[in-house]
C-alpha positions as CSV (number, residue, x, y, z in Angstrom):
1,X,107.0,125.0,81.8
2,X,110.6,124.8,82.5
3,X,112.4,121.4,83.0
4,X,114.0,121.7,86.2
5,X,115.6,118.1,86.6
6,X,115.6,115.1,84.5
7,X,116.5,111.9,86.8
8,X,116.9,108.0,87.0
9,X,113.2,107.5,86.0
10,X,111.3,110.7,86.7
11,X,111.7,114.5,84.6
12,X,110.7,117.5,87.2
13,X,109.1,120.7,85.6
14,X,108.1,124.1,87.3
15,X,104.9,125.4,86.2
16,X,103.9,128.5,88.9
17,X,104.7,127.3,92.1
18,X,104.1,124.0,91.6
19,X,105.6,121.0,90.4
20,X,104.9,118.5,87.5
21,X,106.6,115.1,88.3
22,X,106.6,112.8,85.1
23,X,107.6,109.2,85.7
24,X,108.6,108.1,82.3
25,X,109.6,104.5,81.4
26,X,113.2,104.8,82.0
27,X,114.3,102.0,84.3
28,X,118.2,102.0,86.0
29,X,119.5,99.7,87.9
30,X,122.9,100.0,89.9
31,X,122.2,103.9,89.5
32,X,122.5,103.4,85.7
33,X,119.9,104.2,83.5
34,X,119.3,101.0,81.0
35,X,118.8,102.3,76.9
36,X,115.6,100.1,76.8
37,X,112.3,101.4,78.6
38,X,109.8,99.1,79.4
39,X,106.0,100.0,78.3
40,X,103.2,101.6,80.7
41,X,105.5,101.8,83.7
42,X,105.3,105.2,84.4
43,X,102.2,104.9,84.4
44,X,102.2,102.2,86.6
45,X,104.3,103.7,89.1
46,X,102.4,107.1,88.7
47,X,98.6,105.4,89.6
48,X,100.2,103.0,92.4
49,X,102.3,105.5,94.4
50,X,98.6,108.0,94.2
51,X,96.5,104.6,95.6
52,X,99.2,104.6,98.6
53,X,99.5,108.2,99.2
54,X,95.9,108.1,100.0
55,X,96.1,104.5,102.3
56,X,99.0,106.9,104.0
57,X,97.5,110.3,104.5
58,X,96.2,109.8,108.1
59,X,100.5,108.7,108.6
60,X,102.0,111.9,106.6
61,X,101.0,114.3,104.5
62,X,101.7,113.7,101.0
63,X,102.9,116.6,98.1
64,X,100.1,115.7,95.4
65,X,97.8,118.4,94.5
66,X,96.0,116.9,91.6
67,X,96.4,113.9,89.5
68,X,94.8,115.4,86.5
69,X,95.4,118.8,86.4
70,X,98.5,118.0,84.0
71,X,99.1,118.3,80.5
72,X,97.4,115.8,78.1
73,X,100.3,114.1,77.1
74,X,101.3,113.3,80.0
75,X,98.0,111.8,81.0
76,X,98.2,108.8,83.8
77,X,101.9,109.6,84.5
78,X,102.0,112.9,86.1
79,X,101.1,114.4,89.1
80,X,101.1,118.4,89.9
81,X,103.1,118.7,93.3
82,X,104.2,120.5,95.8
83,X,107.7,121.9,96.1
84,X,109.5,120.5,98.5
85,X,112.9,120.5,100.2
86,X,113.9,116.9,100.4
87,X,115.7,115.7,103.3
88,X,119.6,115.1,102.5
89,X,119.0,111.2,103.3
90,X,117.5,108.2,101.3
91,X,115.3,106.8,104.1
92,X,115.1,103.1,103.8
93,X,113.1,100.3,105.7
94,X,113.8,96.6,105.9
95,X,111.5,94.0,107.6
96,X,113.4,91.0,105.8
97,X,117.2,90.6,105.2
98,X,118.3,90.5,101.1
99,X,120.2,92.7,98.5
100,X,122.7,95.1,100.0
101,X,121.8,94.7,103.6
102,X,122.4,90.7,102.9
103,X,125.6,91.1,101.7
104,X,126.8,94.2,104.5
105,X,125.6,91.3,107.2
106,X,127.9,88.7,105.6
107,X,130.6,90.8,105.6
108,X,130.3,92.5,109.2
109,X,126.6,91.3,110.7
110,X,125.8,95.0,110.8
111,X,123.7,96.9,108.1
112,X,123.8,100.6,108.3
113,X,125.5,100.3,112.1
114,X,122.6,98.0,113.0
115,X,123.9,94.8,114.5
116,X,121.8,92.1,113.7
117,X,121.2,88.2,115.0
118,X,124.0,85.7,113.8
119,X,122.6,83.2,111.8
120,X,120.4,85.0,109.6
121,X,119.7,84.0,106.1
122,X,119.1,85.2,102.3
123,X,115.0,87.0,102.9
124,X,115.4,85.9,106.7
125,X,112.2,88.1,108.3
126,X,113.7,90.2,110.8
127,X,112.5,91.0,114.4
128,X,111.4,94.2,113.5
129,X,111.6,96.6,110.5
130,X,114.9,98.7,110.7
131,X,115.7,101.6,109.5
132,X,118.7,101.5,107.3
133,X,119.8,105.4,105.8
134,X,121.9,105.9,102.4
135,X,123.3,108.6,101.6
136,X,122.0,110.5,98.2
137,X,124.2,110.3,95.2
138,X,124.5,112.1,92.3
139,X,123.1,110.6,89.1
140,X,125.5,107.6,87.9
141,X,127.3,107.3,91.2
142,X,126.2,104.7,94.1
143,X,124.3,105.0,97.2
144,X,126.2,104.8,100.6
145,X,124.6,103.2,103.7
146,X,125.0,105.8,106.4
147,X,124.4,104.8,110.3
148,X,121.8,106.9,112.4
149,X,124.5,108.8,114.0
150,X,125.9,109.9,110.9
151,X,122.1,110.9,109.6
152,X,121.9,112.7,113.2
153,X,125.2,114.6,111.9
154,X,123.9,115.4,108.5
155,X,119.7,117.0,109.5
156,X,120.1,117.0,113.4
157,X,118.7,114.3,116.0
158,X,115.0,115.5,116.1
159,X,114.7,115.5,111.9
160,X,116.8,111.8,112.5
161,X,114.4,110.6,114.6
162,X,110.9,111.5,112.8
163,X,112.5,110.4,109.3
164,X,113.2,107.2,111.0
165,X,109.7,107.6,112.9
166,X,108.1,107.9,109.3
167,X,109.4,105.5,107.0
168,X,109.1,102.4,110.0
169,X,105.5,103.3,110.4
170,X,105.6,104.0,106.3
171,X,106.9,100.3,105.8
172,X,104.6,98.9,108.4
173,X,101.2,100.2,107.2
174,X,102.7,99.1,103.4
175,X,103.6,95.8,104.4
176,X,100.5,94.7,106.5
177,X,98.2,96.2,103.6
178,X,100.3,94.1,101.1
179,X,100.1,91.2,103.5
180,X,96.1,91.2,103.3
181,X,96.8,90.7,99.3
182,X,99.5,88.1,99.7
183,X,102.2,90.3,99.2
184,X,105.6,91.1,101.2
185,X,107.4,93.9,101.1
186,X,111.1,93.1,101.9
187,X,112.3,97.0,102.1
188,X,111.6,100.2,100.8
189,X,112.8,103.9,100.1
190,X,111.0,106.6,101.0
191,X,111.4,110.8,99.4
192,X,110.8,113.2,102.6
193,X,111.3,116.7,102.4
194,X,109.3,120.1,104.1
195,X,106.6,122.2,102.4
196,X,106.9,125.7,102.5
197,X,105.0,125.7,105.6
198,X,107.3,123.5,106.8
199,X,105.5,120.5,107.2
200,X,107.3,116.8,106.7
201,X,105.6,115.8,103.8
202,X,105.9,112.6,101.8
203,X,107.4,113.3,98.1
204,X,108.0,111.2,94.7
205,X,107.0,108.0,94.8
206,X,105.7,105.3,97.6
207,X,105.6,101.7,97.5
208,X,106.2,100.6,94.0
209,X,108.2,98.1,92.2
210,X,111.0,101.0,92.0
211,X,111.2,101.9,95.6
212,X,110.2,98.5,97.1
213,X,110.6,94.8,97.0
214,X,107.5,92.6,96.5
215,X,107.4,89.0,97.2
216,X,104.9,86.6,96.8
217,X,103.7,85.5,100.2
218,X,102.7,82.2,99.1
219,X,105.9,81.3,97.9
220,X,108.2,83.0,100.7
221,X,111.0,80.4,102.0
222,X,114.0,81.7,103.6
223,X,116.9,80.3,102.5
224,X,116.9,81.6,98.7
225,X,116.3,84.3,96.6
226,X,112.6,85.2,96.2
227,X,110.4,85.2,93.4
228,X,110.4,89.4,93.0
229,X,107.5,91.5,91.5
230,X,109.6,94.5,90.8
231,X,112.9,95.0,88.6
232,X,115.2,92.3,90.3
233,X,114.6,90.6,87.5
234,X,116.4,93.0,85.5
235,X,119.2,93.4,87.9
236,X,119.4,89.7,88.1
237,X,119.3,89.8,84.2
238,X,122.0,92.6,84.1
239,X,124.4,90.9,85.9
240,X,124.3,87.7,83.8
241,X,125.3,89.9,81.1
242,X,128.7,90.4,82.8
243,X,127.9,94.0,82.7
244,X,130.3,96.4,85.4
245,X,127.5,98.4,87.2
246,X,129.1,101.4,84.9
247,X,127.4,103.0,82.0
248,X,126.9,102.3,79.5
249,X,124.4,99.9,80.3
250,X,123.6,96.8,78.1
251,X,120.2,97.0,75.7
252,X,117.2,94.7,77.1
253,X,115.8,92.0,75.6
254,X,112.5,91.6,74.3
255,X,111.6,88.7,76.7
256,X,113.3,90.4,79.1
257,X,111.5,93.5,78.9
258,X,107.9,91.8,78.3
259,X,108.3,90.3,81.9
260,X,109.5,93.0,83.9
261,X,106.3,94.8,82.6
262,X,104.5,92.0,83.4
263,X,105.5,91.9,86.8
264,X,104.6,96.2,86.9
265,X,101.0,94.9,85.9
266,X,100.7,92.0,88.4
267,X,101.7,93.6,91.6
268,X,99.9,96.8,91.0
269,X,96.8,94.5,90.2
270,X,97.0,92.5,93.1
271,X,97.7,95.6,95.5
272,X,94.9,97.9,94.2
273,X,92.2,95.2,93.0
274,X,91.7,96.6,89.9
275,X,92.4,95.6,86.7
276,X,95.3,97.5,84.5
């Protein structure tokens, strides 16, 4: 097999015509890979993201072709794939208002040239889910929010609108599932791209503490930050560190490390009902 891209979290290799997508457990934050990896959540990410392609299948098609049909070592964190070409857009979702959409409706009361409600606060639940485009960039650079005209500009209206289309009925079907388990999901990112029949197909990774924000329902008060199941608490953590956002990033703590996994464990327990 050839290695064709080594990522954030996740090393790409051809084999045929397929794919072999390996989610290691790298973790970045601020598009910066941290030096420290965090046990089993690869793996994590790897068996979650396969329970919600199938709760999404009758929504969009998804690239797996086979969770096992992978080499041994990679056991439980790869999945052979379809090829696909991505869409030239980070498609985003957000039911509730926190993290860089928080601090773009401080600044202006827009997020990604959607004007929202004055008066909103920190994890205020929005109307209804918006989509909220970023642009895709290269490995160690930031993320731009882009506005749906400028996403028209970039794939054309008609691709605009079902990549919005998607990742709003996406997030909805995630969030109400979640809901029935006592979870919210804040936002998420979605990977879209075309098969070489040309079919939208959902890629990567779906609903997991890398691509999503989990709250606990029962403790949800707007207002304040929320309790987070994914790696906030490593960005929160990074940031007390007085760390720039530029590499090279600081080494984890054990303690530190020892909870973020334990928050990988809980919320894919309490999504999929069963035990890690």
């Amino acid at each position: 097999m050839e290695l064709l891209h080594s990522g954030k979290v996740r090393d790409v290799y051809a084999d045929g015509d397929d794919l072999i997508l390996v989610a290691s457990d790298r973790v970045s934050v601020y598009d910066v890979v941290l030096p420290t990896p965090i046990p089993d959540k690869g793996k994590i990410l790897t068996q979650l993201s396969l329970w919600w392609f199938d709760q999404l299948a009758d929504l969009i098609p998804h690239h797996v072709i086979s969770a096992t049909d992978v080499p041994a070592e990679w056991a439980g964190r790869a999945i052979r794939c379809k090829r696909l070409t991505m869409a030239k857009v980070e498609c985003v979702a957000r039911g509730y208002l926190t993290g860089s959409g928080m601090k773009d409706y401080l600044a202006t009361g827009v997020v990604s040239g959607v004007r929202l409600p004055a008066g909103l606060v920190e994890a205020s639940k929005l109307a209804e889910p918006i989509f909220t485009p970023s642009t895709k960039a290269p490995m160690g650079e930031h993320d731009q929010p882009m506005t749906f005209p400028e996403v028209e500009k970039e794939v054309g209206a008609d691709v605009a609108a079902r990549l919005r289309d998607i990742t709003l009925s996406v997030y909805r079907r995630g969030a109400e599932i979640a809901a029935e388990r006592g979870l919210i999901i804040a936002d998420t990112k979605l990977e879209l791209g075309w098969d070489a029949d040309g079919v939208l197909t959902l890629g990567d990774e779906v609903l997991t503490p890398d691509s999503s924000r989990f709250w606990p329902g029962e403790d949800y008060r707007p207002g304040r930050v929320q309790f987070s199941f994914d790696k906030q608490y490593v960005r929160d953590w990074s940031l007390s560190t007085g760390w720039d956002k530029t590499p090279p990033a600081p080494e984890v703590p054990e303690q530190v490390v020892e909870v973020t996994r334990a928050r990988y464990v809980d919320v894919y327990e309490r999504i999929t009902g069963t035990a890690w």
